[in-house]
N, C-alpha and C positions, 0 to 999 in steps of 0.2 A: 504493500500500500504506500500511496506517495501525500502527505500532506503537506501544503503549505501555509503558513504564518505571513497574514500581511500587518506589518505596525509601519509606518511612513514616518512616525515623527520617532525623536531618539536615534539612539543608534545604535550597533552591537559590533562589536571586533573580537580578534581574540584573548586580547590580552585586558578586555572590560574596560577601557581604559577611561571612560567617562560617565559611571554610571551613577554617579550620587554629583554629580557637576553642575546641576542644570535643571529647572523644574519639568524639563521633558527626559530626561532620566529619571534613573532611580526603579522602584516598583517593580512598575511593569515590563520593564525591560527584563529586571531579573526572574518575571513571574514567564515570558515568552523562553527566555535564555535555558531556565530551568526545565520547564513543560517538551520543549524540543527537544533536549538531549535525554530526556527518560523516555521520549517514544522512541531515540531515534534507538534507545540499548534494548527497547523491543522490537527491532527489526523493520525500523518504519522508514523508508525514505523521506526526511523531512527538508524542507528550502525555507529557508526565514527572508523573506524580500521587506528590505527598511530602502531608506533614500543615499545615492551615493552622492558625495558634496567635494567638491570639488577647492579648494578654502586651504590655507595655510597656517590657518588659524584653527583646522580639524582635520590634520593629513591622515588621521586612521582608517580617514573615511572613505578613500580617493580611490580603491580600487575595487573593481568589478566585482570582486570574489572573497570570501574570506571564509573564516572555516575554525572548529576547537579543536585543539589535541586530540586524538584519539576518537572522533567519533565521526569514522570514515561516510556514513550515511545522510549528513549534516553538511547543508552547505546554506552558508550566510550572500546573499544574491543581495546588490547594490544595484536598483534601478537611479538613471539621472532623470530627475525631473522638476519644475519648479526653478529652474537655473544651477547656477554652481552652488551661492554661496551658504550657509547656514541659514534656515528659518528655523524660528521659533513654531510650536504647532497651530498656535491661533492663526499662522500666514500662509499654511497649506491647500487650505481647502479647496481655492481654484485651480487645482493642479492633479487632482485625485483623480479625474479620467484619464490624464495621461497617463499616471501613475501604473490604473487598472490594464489599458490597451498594451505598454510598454511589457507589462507579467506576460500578457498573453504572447506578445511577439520573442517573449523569451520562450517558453513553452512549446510555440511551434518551430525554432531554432533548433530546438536540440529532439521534437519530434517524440513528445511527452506531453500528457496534461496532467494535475492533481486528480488522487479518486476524491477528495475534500480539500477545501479550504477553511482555516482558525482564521476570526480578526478581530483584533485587540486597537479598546476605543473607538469613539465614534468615527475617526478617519479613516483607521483601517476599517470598519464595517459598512462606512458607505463604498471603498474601494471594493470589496466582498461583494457588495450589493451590486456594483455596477462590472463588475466582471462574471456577476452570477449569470445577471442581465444578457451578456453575452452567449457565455458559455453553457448557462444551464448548470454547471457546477456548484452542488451545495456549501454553505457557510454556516459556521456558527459564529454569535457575535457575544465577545466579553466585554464589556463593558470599561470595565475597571473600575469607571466613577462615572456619572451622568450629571449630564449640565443644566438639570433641572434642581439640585441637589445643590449644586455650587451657586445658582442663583440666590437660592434661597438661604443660602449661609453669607452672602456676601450684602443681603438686605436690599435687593434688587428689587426698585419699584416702578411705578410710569413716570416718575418723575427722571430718575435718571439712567433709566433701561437705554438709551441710546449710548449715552456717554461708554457702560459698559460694554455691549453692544461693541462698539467700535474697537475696545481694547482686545475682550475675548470671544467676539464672533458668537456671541451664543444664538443668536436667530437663526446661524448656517449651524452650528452646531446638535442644535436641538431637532431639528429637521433629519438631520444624515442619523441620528441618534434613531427618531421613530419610523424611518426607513431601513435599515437597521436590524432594528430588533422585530419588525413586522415582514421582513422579508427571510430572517434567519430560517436554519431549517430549526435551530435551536439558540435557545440566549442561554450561556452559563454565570453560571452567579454563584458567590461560595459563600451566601447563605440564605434561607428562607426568609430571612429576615432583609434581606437585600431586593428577595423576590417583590414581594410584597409591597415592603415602603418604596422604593426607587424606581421602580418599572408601576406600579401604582399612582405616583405621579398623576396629576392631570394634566399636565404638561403633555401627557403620553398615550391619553384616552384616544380610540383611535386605533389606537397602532398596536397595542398589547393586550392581550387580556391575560390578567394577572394570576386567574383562574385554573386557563388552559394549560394543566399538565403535560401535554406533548410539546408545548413550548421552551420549556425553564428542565436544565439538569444543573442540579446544586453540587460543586463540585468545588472544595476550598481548596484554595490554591498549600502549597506547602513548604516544608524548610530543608536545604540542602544539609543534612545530616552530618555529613560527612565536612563541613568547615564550621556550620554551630555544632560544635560537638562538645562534652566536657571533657575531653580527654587531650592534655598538653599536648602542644606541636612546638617544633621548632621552633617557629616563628614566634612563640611568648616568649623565649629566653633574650631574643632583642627589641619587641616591641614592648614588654612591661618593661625595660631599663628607659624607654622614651617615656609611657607612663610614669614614671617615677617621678624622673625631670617634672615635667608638669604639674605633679604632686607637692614635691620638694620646694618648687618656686612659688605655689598659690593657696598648699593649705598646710595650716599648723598644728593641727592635731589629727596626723593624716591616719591611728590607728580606729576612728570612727566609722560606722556601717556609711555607704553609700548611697546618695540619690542620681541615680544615672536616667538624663534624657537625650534621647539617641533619636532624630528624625529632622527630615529636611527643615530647614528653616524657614515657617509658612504662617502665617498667621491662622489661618484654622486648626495648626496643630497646638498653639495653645502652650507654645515655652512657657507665656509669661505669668498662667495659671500655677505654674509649679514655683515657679520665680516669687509669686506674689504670698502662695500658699509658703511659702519656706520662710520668707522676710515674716510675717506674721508670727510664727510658731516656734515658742523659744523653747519647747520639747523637742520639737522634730532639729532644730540646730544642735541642741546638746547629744542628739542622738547619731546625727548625721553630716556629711559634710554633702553638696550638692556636685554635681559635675556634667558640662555639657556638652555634646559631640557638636561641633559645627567642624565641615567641613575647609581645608584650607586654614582657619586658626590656628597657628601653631605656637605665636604669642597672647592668645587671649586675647582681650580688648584693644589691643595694638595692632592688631591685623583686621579690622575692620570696617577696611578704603577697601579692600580687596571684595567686599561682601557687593552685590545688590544693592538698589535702593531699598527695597522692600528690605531685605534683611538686614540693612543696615539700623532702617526704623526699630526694629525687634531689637538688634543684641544693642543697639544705643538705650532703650528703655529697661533691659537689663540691666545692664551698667551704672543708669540710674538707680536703681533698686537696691544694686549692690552698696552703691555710695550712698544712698538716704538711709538703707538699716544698716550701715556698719560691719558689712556683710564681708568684708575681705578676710583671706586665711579662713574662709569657708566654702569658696564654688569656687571652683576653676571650669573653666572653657580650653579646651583644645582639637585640634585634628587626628581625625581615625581617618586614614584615608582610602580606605577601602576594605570590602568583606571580610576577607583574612582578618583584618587588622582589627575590624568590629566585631568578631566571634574571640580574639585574640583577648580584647579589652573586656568584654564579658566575662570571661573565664580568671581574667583577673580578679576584676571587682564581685565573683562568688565566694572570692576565698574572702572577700571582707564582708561577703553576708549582706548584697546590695536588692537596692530593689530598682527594677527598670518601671518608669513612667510613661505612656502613652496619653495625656489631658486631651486629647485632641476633640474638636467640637464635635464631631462627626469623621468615622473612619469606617468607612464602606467593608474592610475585610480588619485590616492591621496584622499583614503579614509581622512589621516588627517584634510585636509582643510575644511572638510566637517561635519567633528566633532566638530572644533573647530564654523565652523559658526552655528553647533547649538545650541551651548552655547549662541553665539550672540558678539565674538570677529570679527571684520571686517578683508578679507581673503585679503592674496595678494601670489600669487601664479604662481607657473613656468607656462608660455604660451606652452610650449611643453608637448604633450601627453592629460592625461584627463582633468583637469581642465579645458582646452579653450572649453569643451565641456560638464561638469558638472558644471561652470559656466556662461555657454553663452556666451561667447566670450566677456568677463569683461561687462558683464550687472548683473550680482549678485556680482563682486567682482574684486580685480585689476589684471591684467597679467602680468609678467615679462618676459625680455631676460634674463637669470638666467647666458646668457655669458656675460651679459653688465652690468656691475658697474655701470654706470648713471640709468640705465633704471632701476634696483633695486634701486637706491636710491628714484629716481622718483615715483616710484610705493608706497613704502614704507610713502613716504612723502602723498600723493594723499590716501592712507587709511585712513594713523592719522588725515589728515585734514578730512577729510568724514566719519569718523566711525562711525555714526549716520546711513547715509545713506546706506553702507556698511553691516551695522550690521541690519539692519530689512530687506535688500533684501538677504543676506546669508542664514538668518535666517526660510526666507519666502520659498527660493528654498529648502531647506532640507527637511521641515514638507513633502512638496508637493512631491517633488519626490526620496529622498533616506531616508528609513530607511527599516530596517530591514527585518519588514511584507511583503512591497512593494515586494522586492528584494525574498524572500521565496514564496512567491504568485504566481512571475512569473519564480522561477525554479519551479513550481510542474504542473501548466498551460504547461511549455514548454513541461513536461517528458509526463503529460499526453496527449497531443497531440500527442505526439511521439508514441508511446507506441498504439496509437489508429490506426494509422500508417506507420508501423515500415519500415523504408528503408532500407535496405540490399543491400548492392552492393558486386560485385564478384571481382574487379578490386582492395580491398584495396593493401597497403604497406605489403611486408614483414615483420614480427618484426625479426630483427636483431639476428641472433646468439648469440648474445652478451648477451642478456638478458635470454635467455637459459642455460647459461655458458658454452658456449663451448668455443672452445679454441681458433676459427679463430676471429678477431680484428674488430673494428667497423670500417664502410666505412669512411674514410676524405678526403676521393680525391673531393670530391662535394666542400667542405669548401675550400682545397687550392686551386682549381680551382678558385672557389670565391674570394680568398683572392690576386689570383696573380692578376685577373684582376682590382680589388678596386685600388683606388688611396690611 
């Protein structure tokens, strides 16, 4: 069997070399990276086509082909389109039919088609959508996160739905999105709980019924076992001497339990809930010292030009925090600069009996917390979205209101005291139901069921003019409709 992965935005090499860089890394790159090489070690012909870029400023990108160690089955295929240089993914979207015709003239080059095609996010699912269009070749569409979701966390009303509109495309978004998941032969989602609220949306009426069982296989994504592992590598004996350092230079009573938060620097992930929760709580100080992964930081608040605007605004109100409670020689900030070195950092801070933080306002899955507990650091993590459902509704691990300062504190406290316990039920849920295999196992189970047979319906979504490039405009009357009635 031959399946291909279409994701357009990000990128994949073999040496990962950009994968926490950038808010179109990260994730879901590792969640496609991963999914692809446990099919391909079940004998799957697998082709990952992302965009090939042409830029000196991203030479990893620049060649046609690319490929991982050892998994001769697996080939990383660089379409050019969109021009040479780097976009951002909100700058794609006019370029996805090229995108979709370019796979195909790859295809019939070498005188092979896919027996299926994966598409991750709504870019690659309308590319999916529009080369099904063609081909008749089914798709399944994973979402990742839906832009009905990010509206609504970003407090998107009719008043300034254009302005965002212009930054993050979500009227082209939202559209490719319910075309999409109404044109899939399936939508995977890794959890019910994702089914339900996200694809429930009324953003989405329409296009899903949230209902139809033959639509939705719930399938959590999982954790490479084999780099979160609790079992020393190499690699600790020279990245804990760097952890040290950083230790050494920022905190003064470095034999206290840990508060480790580890996640892109975003505002709906919600640093500054733990930041805030910590400056308040002169328990959780006496109990703990704080620490936070930003990537690139490698002096703390002096590396900081280096960051984003956006992230600049975050660790600057940080810093604030730190300097109004008196907070020095209690949180340090540095770089982990990649997996190894974040499963590395883990494995450290269990020997100090840490607890890993997820505040995040909303987290669709939260692969992290899931990694972090299979090192064996005890989780405490946002109650909204997946973790109240990849943890069991805090029987593997603590929940928080990620809007309530007390309840983060609470939580926070209630790990450190229990990391014991925490930390071999974390540990226990992960072996058993998320890792990688698992998760690969039951995308080629689901295709090949599918595929055995195949549903055809006559009634899908039109795909949008838009993704044709023609010149008439995507629909948004659906949205401000939406957005007048919302309070």
């Amino acid at each position: 069997m031959r399946i291909a992965f279409f994701n357009p935005q990000g990128n994949f090499d073999k040496n990962n070399s950009r994968l926490t860089e950038h808010p179109d890394f990260g994730g879901q790159l590792i969640y496609v990276r991963e999914v692809a090489m446990e099919l391909s070690k079940l004998g799957v012909d697998v082709d990952i086509f992302t965009r090939k870029i042409i830029d000196k400023n991203w030479p990893e990108f620049m060649d046609d082909f690319d490929y991982y160690e050892g998994y001769n089955n697996l080939k990383i295929i660089r379409i050019p389109f969109g021009g040479n240089k780097f976009l951002r993914k909100e700058l794609l979207w006019p370029h996805l039919k090229e995108f979709a015709e370019d796979i195909l003239k790859y295809y019939d080059s070498i005188g092979k088609m896919p027996d299926f095609v994966t598409t991750h996010y709504g870019d690659g699912g309308i590319t999916g959508a529009i080369f099904e269009n063609i081909t008749h070749i089914p798709f399944s569409f994973t979402a990742h996160s839906l832009g009905a979701q990010k509206m609504d966390k970003l407090g998107i009303n009719k008043f300034n739905f254009d302005e965002y509109d212009e930054e993050y495309n979500f009227s082209i978004r939202i559209n490719a999105e319910r075309v999409s998941m109404n044109r899939s032969a399936f939508n995977i989602v890794s959890t019910n709980l994702e089914r339900f609220e996200q694809y429930g949306h009324q953003l989405y009426d329409g296009a899903i019924d949230v209902n139809d069982d033959s639509k939705f296989k719930v399938i959590p994504p999982g954790v490479n076992v084999k780099t979160f592992s609790s079992e020393n590598k190499e690699l600790d004996n020279v990245f804990w001497n760097e952890i040290e350092k950083y230790l050494i230079r920022d905190i003064e009573n470095r034999e206290k339990q840990y508060i480790i938060v580890s996640s892109r620097v975003d505002e709906k992930k919600n640093h500054l809930g733990v930041v805030r929760a910590y400056a308040k709580s002169k328990e959780l100080q006496k109990m703990a010292n704080l620490v936070i992964f930003v990537r690139g930081l490698k002096n703390g608040f002096e590396d900081i030009n280096k960051l984003s605007e956006k992230e600049k605004k975050i660790i600057g109100e940080i810093e604030r925090i730190v300097e109004d409670h008196d907070l020095y020689g209690k949180v340090s900030l540095f770089d982990v600069p990649g997996q190894d070195e974040l499963a590395s950092a883990y494995r450290y801070f269990v020997r100090k009996k840490s607890v890993f933080v997820l505040p995040a306002f909303y987290e669709p899955f939260g692969l992290a917390p899931i990694e972090a507990a299979a090192v064996g650091l005890a989780v405490v993590a946002t109650k909204n979205g997946g973790p109240m459902e990849s943890f069991d509704k805090g029987k593997y691990g603590v929940l928080i209101d990620p809007f309530d300062i007390k309840d983060i504190e609470k939580g926070i406290l209630d790990g450190l005291k229990n990391f014991d316990k925490y930390s071999e039920l974390g540990k226990k849920r992960v072996l058993e139901n998320y890792t990688w295999e698992i998760t690969a196992k039951r995308y080629l189970k689901s295709i090949e069921e599918y595929l055995k047979k195949p549903i055809r319906k006559e009634n899908y979504l039109k795909i949008p003019g838009y993704f044709f490039n023609e010149k008439n405009e995507v629909d948004k009357s659906f949205i401000l409709k939406y957005l007048k009635k919302a309070k």
